[in-house]
C-alpha positions in Angstrom: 82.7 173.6 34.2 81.0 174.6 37.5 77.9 176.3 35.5 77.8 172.8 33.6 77.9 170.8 36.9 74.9 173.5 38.0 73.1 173.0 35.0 72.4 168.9 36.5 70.8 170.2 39.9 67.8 172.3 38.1 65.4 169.3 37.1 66.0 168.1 40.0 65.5 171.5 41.9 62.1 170.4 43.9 63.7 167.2 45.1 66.8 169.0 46.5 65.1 172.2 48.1 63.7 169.3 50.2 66.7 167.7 50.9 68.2 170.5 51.8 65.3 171.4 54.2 65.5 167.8 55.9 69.4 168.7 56.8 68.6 171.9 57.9 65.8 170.3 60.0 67.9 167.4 61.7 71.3 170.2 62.2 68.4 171.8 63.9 67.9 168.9 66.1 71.4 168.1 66.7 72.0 172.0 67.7 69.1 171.9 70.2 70.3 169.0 72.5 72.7 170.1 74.1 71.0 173.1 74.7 67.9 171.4 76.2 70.5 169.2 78.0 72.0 172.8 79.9 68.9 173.9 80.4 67.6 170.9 82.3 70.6 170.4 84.1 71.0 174.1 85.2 66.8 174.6 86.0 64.4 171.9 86.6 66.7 168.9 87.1 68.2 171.1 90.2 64.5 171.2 91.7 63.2 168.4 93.6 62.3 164.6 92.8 58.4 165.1 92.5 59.2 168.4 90.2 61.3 166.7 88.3 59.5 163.2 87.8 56.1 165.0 86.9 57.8 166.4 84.0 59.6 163.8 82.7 56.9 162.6 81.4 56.1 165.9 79.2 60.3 165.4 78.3 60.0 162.2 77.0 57.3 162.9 74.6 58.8 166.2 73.3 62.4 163.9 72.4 60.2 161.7 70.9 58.5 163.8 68.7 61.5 165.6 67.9 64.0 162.7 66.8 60.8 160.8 65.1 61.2 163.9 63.2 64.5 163.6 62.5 64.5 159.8 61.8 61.9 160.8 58.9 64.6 163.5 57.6 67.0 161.2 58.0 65.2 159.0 55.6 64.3 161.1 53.0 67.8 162.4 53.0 69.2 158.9 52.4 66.8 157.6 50.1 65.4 160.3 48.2 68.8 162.4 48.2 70.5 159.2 46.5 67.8 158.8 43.7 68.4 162.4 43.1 72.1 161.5 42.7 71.3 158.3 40.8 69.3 160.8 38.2 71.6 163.4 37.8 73.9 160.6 37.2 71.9 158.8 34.2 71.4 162.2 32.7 75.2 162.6 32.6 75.7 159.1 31.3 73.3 159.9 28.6 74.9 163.3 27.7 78.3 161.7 27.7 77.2 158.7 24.8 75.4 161.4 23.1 78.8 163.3 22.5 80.2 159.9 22.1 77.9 159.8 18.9 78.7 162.7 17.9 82.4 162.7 17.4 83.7 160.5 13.7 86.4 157.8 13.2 89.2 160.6 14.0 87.8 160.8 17.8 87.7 156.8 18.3 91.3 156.6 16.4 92.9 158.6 18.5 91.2 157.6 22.1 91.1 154.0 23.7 88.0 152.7 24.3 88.6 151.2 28.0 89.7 155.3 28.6 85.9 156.2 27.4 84.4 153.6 28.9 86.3 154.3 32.6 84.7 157.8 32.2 81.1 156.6 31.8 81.5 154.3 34.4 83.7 155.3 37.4 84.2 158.6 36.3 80.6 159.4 36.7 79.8 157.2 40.3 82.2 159.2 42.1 80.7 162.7 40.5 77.2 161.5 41.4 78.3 160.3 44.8 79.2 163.8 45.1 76.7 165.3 43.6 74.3 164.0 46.7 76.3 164.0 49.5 78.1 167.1 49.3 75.5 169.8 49.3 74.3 167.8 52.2 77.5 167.6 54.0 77.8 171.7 53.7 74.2 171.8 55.3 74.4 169.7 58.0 77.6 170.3 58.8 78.0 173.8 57.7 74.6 174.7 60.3 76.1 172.3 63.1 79.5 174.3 63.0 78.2 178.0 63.0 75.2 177.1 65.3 77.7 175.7 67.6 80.2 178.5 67.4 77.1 181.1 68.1 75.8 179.2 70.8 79.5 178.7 72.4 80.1 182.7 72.0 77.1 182.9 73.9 78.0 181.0 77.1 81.5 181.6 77.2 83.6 184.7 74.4 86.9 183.7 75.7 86.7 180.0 75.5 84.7 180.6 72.0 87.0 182.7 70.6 90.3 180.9 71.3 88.8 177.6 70.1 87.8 179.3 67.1 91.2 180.8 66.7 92.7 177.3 66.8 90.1 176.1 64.3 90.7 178.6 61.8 94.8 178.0 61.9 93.8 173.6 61.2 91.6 175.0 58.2 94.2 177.3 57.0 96.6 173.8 57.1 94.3 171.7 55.7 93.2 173.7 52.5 96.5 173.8 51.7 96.7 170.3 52.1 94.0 170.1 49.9 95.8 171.3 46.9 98.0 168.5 47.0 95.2 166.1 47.0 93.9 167.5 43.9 96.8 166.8 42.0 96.8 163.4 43.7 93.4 162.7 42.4 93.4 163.8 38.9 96.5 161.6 38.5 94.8 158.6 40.0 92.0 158.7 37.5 94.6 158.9 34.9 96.0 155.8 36.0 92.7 153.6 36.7 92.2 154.8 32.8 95.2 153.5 32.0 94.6 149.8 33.7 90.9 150.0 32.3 92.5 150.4 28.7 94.9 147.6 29.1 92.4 145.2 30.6 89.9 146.1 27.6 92.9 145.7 25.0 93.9 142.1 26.1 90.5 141.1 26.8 89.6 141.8 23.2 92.4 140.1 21.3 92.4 137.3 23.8 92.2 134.7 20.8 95.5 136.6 19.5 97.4 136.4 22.9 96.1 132.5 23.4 97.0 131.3 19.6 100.9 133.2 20.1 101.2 131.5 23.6 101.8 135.5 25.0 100.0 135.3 28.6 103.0 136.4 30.0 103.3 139.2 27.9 99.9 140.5 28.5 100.5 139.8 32.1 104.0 141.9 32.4 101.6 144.6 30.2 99.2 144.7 32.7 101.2 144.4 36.0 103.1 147.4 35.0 99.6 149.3 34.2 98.6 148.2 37.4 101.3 148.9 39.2 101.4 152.3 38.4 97.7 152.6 39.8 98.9 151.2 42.8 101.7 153.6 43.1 99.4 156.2 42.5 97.1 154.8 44.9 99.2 154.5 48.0 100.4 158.3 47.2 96.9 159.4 47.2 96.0 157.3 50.7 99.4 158.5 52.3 98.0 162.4 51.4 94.6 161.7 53.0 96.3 159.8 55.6 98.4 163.4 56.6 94.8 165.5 56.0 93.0 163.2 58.6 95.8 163.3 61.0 95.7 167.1 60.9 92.0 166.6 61.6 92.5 164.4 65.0 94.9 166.6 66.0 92.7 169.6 65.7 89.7 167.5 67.8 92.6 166.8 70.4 93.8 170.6 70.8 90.2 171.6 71.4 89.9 169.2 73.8 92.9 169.9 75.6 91.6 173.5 75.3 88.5 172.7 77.2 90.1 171.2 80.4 93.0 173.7 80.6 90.9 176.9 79.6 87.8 176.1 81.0 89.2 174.7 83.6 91.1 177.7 84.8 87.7 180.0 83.9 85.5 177.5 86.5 88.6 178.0 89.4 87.9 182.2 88.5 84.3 181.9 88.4 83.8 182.8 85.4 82.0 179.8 84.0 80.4 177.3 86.0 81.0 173.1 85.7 77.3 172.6 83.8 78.8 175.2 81.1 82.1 173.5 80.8 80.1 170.2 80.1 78.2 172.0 77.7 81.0 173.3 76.3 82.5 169.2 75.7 79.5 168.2 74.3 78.9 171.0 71.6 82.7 170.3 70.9 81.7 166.7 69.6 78.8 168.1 67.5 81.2 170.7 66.4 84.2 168.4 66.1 82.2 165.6 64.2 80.9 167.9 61.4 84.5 169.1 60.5 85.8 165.4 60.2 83.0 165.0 58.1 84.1 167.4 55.9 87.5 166.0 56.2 86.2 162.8 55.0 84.4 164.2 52.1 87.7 165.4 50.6 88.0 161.9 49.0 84.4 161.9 47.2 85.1 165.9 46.4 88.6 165.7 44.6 87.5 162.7 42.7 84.6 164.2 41.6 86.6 167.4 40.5 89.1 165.0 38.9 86.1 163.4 36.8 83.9 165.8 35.9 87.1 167.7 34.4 87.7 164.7 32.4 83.9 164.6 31.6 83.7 168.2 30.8 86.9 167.5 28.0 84.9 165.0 26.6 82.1 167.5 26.2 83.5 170.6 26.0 85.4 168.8 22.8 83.9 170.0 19.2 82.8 166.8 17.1 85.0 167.3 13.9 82.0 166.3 12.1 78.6 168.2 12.1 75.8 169.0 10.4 76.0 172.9 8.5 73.5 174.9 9.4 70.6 174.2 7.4 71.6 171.5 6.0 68.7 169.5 4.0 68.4 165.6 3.5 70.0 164.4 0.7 67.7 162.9 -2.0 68.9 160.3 -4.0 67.1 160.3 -7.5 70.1 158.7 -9.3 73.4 158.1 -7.9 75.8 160.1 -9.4 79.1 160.0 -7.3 81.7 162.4 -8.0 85.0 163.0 -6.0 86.3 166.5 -7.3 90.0 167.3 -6.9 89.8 165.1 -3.2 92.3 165.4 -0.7 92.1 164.2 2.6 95.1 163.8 5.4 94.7 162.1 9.0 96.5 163.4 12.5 99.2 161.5 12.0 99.8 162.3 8.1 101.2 159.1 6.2 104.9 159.1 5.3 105.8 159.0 1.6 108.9 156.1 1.1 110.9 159.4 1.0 109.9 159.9 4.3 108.0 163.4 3.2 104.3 163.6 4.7 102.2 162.8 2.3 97.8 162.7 2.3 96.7 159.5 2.2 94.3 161.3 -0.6 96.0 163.5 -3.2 93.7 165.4 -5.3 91.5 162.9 -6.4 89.3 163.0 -9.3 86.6 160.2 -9.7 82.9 160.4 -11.1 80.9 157.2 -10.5 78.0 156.9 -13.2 74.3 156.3 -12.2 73.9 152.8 -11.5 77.5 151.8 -11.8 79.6 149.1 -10.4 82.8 150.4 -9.9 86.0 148.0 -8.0 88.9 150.0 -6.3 92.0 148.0 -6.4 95.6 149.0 -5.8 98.2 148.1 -2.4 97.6 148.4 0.7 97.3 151.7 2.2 97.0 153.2 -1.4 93.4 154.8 -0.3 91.0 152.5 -1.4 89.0 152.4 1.8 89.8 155.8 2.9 88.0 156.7 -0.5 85.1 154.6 0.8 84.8 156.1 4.2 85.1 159.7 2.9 81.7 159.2 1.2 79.4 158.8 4.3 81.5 161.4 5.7 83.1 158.9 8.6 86.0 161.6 8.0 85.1 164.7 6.0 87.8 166.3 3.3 90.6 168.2 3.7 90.3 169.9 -0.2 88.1 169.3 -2.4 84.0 167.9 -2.7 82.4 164.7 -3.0 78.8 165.0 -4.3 75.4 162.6 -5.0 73.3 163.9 -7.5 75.3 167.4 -7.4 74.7 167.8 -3.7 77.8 168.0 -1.8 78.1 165.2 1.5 78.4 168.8 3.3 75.8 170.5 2.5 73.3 167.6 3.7 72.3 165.6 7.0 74.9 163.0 8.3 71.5 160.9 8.9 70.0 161.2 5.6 73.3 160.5 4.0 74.4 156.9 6.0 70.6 156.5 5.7 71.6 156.1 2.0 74.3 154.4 2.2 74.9 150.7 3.0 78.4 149.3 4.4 79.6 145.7 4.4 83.0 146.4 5.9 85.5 143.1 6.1 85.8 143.0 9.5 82.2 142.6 10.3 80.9 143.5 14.1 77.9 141.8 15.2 75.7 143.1 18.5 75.4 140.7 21.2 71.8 139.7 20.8 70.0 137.5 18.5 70.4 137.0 14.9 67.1 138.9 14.1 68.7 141.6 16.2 71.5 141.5 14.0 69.5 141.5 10.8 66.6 143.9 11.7 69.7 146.3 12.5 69.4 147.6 8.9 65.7 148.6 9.2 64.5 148.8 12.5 61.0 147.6 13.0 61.1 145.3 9.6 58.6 142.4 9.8 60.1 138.8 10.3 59.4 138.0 6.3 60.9 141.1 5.5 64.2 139.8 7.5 64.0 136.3 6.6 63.6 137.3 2.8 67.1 139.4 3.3 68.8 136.0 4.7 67.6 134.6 1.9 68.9 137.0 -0.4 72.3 136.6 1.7 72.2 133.1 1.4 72.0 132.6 4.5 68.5 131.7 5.6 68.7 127.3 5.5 71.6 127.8 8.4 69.5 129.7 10.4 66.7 128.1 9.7 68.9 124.4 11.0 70.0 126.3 13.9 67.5 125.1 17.1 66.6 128.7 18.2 66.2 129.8 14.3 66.5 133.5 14.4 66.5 133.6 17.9 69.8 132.3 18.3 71.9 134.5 20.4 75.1 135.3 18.1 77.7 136.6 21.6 79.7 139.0 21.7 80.9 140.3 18.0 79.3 137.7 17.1 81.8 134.8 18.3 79.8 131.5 18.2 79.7 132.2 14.5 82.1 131.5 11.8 83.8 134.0 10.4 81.3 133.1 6.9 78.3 133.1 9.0 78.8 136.3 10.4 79.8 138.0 6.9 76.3 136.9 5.8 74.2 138.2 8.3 76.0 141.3 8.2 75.1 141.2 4.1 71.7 140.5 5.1 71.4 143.3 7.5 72.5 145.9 4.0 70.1 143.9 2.3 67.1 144.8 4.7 68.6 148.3 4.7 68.3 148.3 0.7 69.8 151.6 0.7 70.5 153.4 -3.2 74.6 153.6 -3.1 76.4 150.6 -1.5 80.4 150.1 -0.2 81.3 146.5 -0.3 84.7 146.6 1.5 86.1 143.3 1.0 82.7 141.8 1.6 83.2 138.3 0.4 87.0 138.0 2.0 85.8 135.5 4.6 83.6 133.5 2.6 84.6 129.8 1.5 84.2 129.2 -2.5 80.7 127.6 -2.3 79.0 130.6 -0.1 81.2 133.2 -1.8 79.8 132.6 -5.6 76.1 132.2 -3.9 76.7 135.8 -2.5 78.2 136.8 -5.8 74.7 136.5 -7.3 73.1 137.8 -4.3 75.2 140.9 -4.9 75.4 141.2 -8.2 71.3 140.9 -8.0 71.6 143.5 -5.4 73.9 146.1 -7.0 70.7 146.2 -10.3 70.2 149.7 -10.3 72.7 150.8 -7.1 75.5 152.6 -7.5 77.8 150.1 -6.3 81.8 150.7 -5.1 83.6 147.6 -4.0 87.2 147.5 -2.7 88.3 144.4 -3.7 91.9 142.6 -3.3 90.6 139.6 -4.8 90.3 140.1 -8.3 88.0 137.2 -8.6 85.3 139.0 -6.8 85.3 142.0 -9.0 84.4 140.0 -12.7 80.9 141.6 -12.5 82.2 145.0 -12.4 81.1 147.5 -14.9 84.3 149.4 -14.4 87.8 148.5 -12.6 89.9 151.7 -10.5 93.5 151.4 -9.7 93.9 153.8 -7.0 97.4 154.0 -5.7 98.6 157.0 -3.1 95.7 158.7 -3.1 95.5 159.1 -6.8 93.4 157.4 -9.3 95.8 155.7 -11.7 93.7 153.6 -14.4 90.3 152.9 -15.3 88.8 150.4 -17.7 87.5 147.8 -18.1 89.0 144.1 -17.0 90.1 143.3 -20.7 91.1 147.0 -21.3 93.2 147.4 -18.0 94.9 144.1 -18.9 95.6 145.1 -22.5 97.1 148.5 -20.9 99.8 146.3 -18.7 100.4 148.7 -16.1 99.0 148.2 -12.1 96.2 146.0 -12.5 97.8 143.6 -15.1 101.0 143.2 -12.6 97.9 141.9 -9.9 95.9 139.9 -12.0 99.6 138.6 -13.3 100.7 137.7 -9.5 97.7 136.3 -8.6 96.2 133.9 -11.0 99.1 133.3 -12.9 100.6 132.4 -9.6 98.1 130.7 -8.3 99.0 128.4 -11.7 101.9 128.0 -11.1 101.3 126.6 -7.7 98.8 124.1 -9.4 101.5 123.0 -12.3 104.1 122.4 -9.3 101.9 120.4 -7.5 100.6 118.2 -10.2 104.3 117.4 -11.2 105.4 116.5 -7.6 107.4 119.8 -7.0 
């Protein structure tokens, strides 16, 4: 972890060797004051007044010169040492997203995203803070403290060496101190995660609290949440509060050591009053560096605490990844085969017999060039798990799944999504414009190329009314669009893509009748030549189907035909049976008054 955090510093290596030469410069300065103070006090300041005024002159200018020099270190310390910190932060943001990208569905299932999103954003602040002012603490103060040690051995051993005595029993206390801290800190990440998850969760299904009347619920939710922060909070500030104590008390002992001990060497001549006040004031250049330090403690433990839970996210192997040497996959027909498939999540479904089952179970389906094939079944029988196996979103447990003969393996994750389009039913929209939203499925696409795919998605005329056309800004996941609207657009955006296999996952299911048969064509007129998989639970939106799948626990259990699965009277006919024969007699008891 510490080689990681390393790693950070060397582009930036320039910019902090002269960083770290402005602190060395102005501990420098602060070290020689006092010094210069003694000396003038002790020699020319004892001479007499023309002596004295005739060089003040000479004294002035050198001060000048000197803390002109350090105002200019100071600056490029605070300024440039922060952009360096501000860097080194981005590039960690930017590695962090990366891995993001990297990990599949499993990751995201299994990990909140106000969690991720507190390590991106607070996680990495109080890392870069840091990341700056750390290595410039130990500098500065690190020089002040030895420099002032030497120079205080110098004048007086036996005041120096008592002092420094008592200064090493504080550090001893305070590292230990320290310990407990760290604890303190990693748990109070843990617990602004936890309020950062709990404000994104009820943020996000606001319309779900508001339309159940739960406020208070999601209140109580996130009281508790933050409670526990607070808690966590005041156990953290009562910790520092002890360390910072043991700090003042450490100033005040050296203090006290001054007057008595120095005192006491003045009465016995061996130190004179102009060393004793030397002695004070190196003790508040001395003093002032440690409570720095002290002070630091807070930006250092959190730091620890987040770059440990940055360094999990990274140090974490993507379950999904490219094989080495791994070609692109070429497409030159279509062909989709699932060979003996079986595929299990973390938390492995439970059979009704309450075995664990996979959610897959040694599935055997070849999809012809071309084809359109429907998955139907129950919930939860596989359908879409089937669907999201194929772009390898999760990869197999047993088994292949091949285009063309070329197993999803054995090829680039790119170059298979690339070939791919998804229209998923619960559509996500970017917050940006409506071109945005299209031109997703083919960056760079000219404006007829998109407005061609909106036709295609029927979907062009509303745009077209709207009074920003395709600039209209659609919010965020698309809310100031109906739940039709936004279907479309994402339809559009796989139409632009025009990729050679498509997944249409329920693709109409938000669609009013009108829209829903105009996108019917659009499809159908889409799907010439495509190997095509829809998961449908509407049987209406399947008629066009070359070929019908009943999938049920992770098994394919027919395949025909609509007239041939009907004639069969198994799975499918029971469906088509309870919903359109239902649906009739619905209509026949409404017509009679019933």
């Amino acid at each position: 972890m510490f080689r990681r955090f390393i790693s950070y510093y060397r582009p930036q290596r320039l910019l902090f060797a002269a960083d770290t030469v402005c602190a060395l410069v102005m501990a420098g300065i602060d070290l020689a004051f006092p010094s210069i103070l003694r000396a003038l006090t002790g020699g020319l300041f004892t001479r007499d007044s023309d002596a004295i005024t005739g060089a003040l002159g000479y004294i002035a200018a050198g001060l000048i010169c000197m803390y002109a020099l350090r105002c200019g270190c100071r600056y490029f310390v605070s300024a440039q040492g922060h952009v360096m910190g501000a860097r080194m932060e981005s590039r960690m943001r930017q590695d962090l997203f990366d891995q993001y990208e990297r990990f599949s569905f499993s990751y995201f299932d299994r990990v909140n995203s106000g969690d991720m999103m507190s390590r991106v954003v607070n996680d990495l602040f109080d890392i870069c803070e840091a990341a700056h002012h750390v290595p410039e603490w130990i500098v500065i103060c690190g020089t002040e403290i030895i420099g002032a040690f030497v120079i205080l051995f110098l004048i007086s051993q036996t005041l120096a060496a008592v002092m420094a005595a008592v200064t090493l029993i504080f550090v001893i206390v305070m590292v230990r101190q320290n310990l407990t801290m760290r604890a303190v800190y990693t748990d109070n990440r843990i617990k602004i995660s936890e309020v950062n998850s709990q404000l994104q969760d009820s943020l996000a299904g606001m319309r779900v609290v508001k339309s159940f009347a739960n406020e208070e619920t999601e209140r109580r939710k996130f009281y508790r949440s933050n409670d526990r922060y607070l808690g966590s909070k005041e156990s953290m500030y009562k910790v520092m509060g002890t360390y910072q104590t043991t700090s003042a008390l450490m100033t005040g002992s050296l203090y006290t050591i001054i007057v008595v001990l120095g005192g006491y060497l003045v009465a016995q001549r061996s130190m004179s009053p102009v060393d004793m006040a030397t002695f004070a004031l190196y003790i508040t250049l001395f003093t002032g560096p440690i409570e720095t330090l002290v002070n630091s403690t807070e930006v250092f433990q959190k730091a620890i605490a987040g770059f440990r839970r940055m360094d999990e996210v990274l140090e974490s192997m993507p379950e999904i990844k490219d094989r080495p040497g791994a070609t692109d996959l070429v497409v030159r027909r279509g062909a989709i085969e699932y060979r003996d498939v079986s595929f299990s999540y973390e938390n492995r479904e439970i059979s009704e017999r309450g075995h664990a089952r996979p959610v897959i179970d040694h599935m055997n389906l070849a999809i012809a060039p071309g084809e359109t094939i429907a998955l139907v079944g129950p919930s939860g029988g596989g359908k879409s798990t089937t669907c999201a196996l194929l772009p390898r979103f999760y990869d197999v447990s047993a088994g292949a799944i091949t285009i063309d003969g070329q197993d999803v393996r054995d090829v680039t994750q790119e170059s298979l999504r690339r070939s791919i389009g998804l229209v998923q039913q619960d559509v996500y929209l970017f917050d940006g414009t409506i071109r945005d939203n299209i031109e997703y499925g083919r960056p760079g696409a000219t404006d007829e190329e998109i407005a061609d795919a909106a036709r295609k998605a029927n979907i062009h005329e509303f745009i077209e009314s709207l009074e920003d056309g395709y600039d209209t800004v659609v919010g965020e996941r698309g809310g100031r669009l109906s739940g039709g609207q936004k279907q479309r657009i994402a339809i559009a955006r796989v139409f632009l893509k025009d990729p050679a296999i498509l997944i249409l996952d329920e693709a109409t299911s938000a669609l009013d009748n009108e829209s829903e048969e105009a996108v019917q064509d659009s499809l159908e007129h889409l799907a010439e030549n495509r190997t095509t998989v829809i998961i449908a639970h509407r049987l209406s939106t399947i008629k066009h189907a070359d070929e019908i799948v009943t999938v049920e626990h992770g098994q394919v259990v027919e395949r025909g035909t609509h007239e041939e699965l009907l004639a069969r009277g198994g799975t499918y006919a029971r469906y088509y049976r309870m919903q359109f024969e239902g649906v009739r007699m619905v209509g026949k008891s409404n017509a009679t008054g019933r």
